[in-house]
ROGU-930783 format. One record per residue: x, y, z of N, C-alpha, C in turn; residue number from 1; chain. Coordinates in nm, 2 decimals, decimal comma. Example, Ala and Ser with C-alpha at 12.3 -4.5 7.8 and 13.67 -1.06 7.14 Angstrom:
{n.u=1,32&n.v=-0,57&n.w=0,78&ca.u=1,23&ca.v=-0,45&ca.w=0,78&c.u=1,32&c.v=-0,33&c.w=0,78&nr=1&kette=A}
{n.u=1,28&n.v=-0,22&n.w=0,71&ca.u=1,37&ca.v=-0,11&ca.w=0,71&c.u=1,29&c.v=0,00&c.w=0,79&nr=2&kette=A}
//
This chain:
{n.u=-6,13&n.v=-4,87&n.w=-1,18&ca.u=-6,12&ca.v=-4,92&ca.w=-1,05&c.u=-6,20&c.v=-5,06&c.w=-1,04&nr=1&kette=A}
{n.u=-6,35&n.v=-5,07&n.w=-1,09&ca.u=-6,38&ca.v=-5,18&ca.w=-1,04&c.u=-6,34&c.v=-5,34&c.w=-1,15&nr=2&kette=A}
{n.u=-6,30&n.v=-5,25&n.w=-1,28&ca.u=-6,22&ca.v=-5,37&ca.w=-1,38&c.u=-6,09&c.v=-5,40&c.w=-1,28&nr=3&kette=A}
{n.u=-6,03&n.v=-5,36&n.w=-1,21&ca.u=-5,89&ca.v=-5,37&ca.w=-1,14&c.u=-5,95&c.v=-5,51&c.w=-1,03&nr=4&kette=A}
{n.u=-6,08&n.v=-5,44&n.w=-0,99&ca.u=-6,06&ca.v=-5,53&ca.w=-0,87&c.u=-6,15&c.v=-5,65&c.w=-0,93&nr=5&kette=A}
{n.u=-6,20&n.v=-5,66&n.w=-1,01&ca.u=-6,28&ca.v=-5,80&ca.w=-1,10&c.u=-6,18&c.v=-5,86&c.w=-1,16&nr=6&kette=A}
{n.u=-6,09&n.v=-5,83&n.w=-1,21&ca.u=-5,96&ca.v=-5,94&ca.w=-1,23&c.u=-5,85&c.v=-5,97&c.w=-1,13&nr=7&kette=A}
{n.u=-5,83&n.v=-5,85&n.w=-0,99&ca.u=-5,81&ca.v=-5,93&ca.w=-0,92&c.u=-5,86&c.v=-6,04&c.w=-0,89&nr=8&kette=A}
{n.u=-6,00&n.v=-6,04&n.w=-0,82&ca.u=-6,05&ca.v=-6,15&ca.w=-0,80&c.u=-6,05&c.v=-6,29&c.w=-0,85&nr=9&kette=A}
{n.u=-6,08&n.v=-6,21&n.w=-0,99&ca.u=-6,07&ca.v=-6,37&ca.w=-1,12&c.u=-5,96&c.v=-6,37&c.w=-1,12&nr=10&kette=A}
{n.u=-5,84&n.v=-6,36&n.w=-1,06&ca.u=-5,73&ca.v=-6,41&ca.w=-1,07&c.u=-5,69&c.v=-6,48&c.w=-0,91&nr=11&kette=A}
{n.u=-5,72&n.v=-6,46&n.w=-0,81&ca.u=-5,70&ca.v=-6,48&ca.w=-0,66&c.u=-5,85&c.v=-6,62&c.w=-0,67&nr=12&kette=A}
{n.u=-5,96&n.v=-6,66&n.w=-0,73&ca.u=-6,03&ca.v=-6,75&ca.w=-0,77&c.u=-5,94&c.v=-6,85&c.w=-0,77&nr=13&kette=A}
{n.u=-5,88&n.v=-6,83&n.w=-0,98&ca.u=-5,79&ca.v=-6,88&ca.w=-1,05&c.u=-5,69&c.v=-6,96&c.w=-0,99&nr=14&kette=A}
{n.u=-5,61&n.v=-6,88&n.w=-0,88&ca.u=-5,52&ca.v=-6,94&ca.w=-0,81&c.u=-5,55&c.v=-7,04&c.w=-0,71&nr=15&kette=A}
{n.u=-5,66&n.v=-7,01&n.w=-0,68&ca.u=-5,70&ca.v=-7,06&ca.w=-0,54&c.u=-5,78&c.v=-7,17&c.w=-0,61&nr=16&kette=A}
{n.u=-5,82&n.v=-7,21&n.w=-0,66&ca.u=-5,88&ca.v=-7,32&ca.w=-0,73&c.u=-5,79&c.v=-7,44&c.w=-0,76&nr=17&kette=A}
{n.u=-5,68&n.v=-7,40&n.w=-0,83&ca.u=-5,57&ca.v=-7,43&ca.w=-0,90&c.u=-5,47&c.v=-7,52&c.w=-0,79&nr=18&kette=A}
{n.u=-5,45&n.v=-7,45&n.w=-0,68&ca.u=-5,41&ca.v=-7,48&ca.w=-0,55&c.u=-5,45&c.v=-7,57&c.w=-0,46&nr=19&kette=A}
{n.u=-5,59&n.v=-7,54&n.w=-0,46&ca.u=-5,73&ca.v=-7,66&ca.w=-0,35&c.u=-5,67&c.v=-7,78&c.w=-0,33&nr=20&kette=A}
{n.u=-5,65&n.v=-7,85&n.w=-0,44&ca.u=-5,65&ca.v=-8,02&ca.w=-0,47&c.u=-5,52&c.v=-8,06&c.w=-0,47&nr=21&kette=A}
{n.u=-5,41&n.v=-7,92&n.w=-0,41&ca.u=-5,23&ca.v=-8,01&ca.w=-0,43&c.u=-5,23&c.v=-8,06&c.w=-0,31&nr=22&kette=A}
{n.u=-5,33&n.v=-8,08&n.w=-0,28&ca.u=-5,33&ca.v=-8,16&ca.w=-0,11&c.u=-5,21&c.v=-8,31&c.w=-0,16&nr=23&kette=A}
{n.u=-5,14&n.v=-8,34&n.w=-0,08&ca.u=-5,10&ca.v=-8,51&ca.w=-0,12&c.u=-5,15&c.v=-8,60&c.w=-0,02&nr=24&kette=A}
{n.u=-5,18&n.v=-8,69&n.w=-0,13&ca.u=-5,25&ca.v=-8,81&ca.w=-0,11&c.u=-5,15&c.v=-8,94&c.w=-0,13&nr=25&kette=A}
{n.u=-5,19&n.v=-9,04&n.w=-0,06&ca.u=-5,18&ca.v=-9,16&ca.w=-0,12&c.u=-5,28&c.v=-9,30&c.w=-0,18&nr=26&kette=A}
{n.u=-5,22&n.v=-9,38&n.w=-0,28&ca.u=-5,29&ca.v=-9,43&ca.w=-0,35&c.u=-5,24&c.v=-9,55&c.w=-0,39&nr=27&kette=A}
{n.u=-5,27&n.v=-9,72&n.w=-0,35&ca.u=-5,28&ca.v=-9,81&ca.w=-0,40&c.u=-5,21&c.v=-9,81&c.w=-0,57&nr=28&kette=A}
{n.u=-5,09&n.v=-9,84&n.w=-0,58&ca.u=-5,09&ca.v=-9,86&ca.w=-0,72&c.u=-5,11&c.v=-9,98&c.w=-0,81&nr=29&kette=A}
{n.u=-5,27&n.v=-10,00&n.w=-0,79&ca.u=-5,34&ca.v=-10,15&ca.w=-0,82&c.u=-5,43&c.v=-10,08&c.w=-0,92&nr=30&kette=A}
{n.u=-5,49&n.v=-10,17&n.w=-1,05&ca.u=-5,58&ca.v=-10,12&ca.w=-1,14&c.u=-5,73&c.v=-10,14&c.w=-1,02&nr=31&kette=A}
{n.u=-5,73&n.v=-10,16&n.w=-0,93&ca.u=-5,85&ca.v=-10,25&ca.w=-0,83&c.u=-5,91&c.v=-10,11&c.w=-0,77&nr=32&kette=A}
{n.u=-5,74&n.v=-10,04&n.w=-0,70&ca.u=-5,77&ca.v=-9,95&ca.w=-0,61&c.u=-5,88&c.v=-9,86&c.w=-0,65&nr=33&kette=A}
{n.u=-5,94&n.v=-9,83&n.w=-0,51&ca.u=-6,09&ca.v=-9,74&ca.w=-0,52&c.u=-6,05&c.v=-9,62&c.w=-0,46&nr=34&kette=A}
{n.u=-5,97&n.v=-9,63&n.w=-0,32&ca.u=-5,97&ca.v=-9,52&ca.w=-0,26&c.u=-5,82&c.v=-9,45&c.w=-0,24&nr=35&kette=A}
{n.u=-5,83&n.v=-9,31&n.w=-0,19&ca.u=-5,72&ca.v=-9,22&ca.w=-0,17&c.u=-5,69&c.v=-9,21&c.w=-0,02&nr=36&kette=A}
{n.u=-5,58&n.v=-9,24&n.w=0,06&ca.u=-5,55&ca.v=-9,17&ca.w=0,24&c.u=-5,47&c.v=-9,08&c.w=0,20&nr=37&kette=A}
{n.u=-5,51&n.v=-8,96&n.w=0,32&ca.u=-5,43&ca.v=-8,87&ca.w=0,38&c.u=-5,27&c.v=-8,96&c.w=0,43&nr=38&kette=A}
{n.u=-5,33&n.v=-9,02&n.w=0,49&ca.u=-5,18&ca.v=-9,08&ca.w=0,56&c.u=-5,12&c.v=-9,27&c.w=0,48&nr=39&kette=A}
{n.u=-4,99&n.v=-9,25&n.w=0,51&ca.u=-4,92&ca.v=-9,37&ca.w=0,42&c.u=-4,94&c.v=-9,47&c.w=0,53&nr=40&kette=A}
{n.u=-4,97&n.v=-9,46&n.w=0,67&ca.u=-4,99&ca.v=-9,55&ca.w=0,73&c.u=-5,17&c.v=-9,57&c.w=0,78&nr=41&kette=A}
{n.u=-5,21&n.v=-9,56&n.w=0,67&ca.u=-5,36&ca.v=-9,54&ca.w=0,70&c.u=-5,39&c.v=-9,71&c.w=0,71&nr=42&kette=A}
{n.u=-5,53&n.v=-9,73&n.w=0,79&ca.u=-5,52&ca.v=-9,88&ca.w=0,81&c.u=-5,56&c.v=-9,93&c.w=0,69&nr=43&kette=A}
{n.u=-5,64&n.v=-9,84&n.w=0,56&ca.u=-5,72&ca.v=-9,88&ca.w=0,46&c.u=-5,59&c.v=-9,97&c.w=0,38&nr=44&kette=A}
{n.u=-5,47&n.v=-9,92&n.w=0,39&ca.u=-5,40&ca.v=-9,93&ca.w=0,26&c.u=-5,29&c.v=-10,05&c.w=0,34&nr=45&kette=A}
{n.u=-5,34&n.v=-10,11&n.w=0,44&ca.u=-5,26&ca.v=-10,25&ca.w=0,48&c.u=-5,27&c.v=-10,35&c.w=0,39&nr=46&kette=A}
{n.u=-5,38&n.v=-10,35&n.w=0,31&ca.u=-5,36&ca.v=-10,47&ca.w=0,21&c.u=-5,32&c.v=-10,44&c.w=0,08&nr=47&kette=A}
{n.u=-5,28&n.v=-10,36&n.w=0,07&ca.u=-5,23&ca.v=-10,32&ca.w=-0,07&c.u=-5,11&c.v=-10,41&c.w=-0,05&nr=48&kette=A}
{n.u=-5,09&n.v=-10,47&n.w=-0,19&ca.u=-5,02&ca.v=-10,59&ca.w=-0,23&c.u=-4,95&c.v=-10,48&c.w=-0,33&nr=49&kette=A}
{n.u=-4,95&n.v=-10,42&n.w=-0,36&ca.u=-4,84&ca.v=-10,34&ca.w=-0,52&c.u=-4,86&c.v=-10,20&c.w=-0,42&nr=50&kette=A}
{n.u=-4,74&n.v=-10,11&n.w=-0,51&ca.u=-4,63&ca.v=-9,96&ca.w=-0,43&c.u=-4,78&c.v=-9,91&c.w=-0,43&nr=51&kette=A}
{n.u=-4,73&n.v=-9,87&n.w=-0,29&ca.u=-4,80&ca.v=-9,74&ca.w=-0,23&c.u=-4,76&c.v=-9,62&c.w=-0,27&nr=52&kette=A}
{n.u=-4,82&n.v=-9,50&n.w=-0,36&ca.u=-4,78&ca.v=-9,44&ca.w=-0,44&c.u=-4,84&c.v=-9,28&c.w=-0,35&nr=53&kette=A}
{n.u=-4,73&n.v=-9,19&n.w=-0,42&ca.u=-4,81&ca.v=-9,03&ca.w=-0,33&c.u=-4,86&c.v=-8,98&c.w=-0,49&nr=54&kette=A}
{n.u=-4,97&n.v=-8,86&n.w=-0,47&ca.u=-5,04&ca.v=-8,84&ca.w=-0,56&c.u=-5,12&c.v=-8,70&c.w=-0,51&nr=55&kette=A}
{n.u=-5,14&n.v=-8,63&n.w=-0,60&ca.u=-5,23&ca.v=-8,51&ca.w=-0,55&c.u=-5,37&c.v=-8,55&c.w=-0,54&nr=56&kette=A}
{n.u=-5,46&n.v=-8,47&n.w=-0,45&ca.u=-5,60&ca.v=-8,51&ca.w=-0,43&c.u=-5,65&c.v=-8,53&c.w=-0,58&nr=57&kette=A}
{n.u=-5,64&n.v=-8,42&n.w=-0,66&ca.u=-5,64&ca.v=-8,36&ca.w=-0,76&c.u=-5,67&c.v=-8,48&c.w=-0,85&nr=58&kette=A}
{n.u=-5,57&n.v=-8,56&n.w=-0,88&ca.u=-5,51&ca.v=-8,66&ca.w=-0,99&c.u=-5,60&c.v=-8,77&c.w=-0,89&nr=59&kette=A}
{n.u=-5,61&n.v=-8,77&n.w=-0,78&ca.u=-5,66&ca.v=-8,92&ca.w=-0,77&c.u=-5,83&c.v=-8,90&c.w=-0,74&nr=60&kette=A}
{n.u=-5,89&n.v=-8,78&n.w=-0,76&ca.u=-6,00&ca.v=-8,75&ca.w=-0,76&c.u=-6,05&c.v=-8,77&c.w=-0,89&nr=61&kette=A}
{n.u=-5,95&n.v=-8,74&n.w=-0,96&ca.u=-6,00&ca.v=-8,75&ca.w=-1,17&c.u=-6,00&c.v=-8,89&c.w=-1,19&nr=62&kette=A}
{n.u=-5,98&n.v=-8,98&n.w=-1,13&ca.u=-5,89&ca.v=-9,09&ca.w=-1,19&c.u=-6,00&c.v=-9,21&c.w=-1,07&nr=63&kette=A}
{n.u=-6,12&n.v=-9,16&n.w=-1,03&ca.u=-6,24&ca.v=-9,20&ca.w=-0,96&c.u=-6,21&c.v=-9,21&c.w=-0,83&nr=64&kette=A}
{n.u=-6,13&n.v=-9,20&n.w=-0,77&ca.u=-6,11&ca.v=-9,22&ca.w=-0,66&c.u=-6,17&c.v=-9,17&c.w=-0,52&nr=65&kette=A}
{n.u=-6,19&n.v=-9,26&n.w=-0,46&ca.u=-6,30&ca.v=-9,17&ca.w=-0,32&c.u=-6,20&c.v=-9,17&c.w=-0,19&nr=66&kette=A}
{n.u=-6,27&n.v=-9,09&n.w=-0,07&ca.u=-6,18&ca.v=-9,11&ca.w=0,06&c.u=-6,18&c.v=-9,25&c.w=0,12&nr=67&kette=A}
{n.u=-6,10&n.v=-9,31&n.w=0,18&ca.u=-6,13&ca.v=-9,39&ca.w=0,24&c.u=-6,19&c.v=-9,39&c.w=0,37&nr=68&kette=A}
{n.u=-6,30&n.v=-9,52&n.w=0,41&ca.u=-6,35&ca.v=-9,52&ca.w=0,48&c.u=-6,30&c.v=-9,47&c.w=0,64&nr=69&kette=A}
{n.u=-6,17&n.v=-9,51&n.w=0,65&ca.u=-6,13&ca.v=-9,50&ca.w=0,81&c.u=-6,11&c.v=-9,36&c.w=0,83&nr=70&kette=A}
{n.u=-6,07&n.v=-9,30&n.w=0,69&ca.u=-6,02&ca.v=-9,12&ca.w=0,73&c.u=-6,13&c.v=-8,99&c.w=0,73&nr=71&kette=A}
{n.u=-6,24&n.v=-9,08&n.w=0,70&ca.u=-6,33&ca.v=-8,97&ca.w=0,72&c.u=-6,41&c.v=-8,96&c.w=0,84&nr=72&kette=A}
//
């Protein structure tokens, strides 16, 4: 019984981990860009000169990216 419910767990973890970060984002598709918005009309991302790109939190958190200032 309690091996049953220790791999439940480590598996409902597993999932839930795995899941956290599919939030979507967007992201400057500039070598410059620093930061990630929630929204495609965020004010941060008015000067982006190259495609406004969607992206998991996930991938644009690996890849150094921070929130931007207006959305937090």
């Amino acid at each position: 019984m309690f091996l049953r419910t220790f791999l439940l767990l480590g598996l409902l973890f597993f999932l839930g981990d795995k899941y956290a970060n599919s939030t979507k984002v967007y992201i400057c598709n500039s070598s410059n860009a620093k930061r990630y918005h929630y929204n495609s009309k965020c004010r941060g991302l008015s000067n982006c000169q190259h495609k406004i790109i969607q992206t998991t939190l996930d991938k644009a958190k690996r890849s150094k990216k921070t929130l931007c200032g207006w959305e937090d």
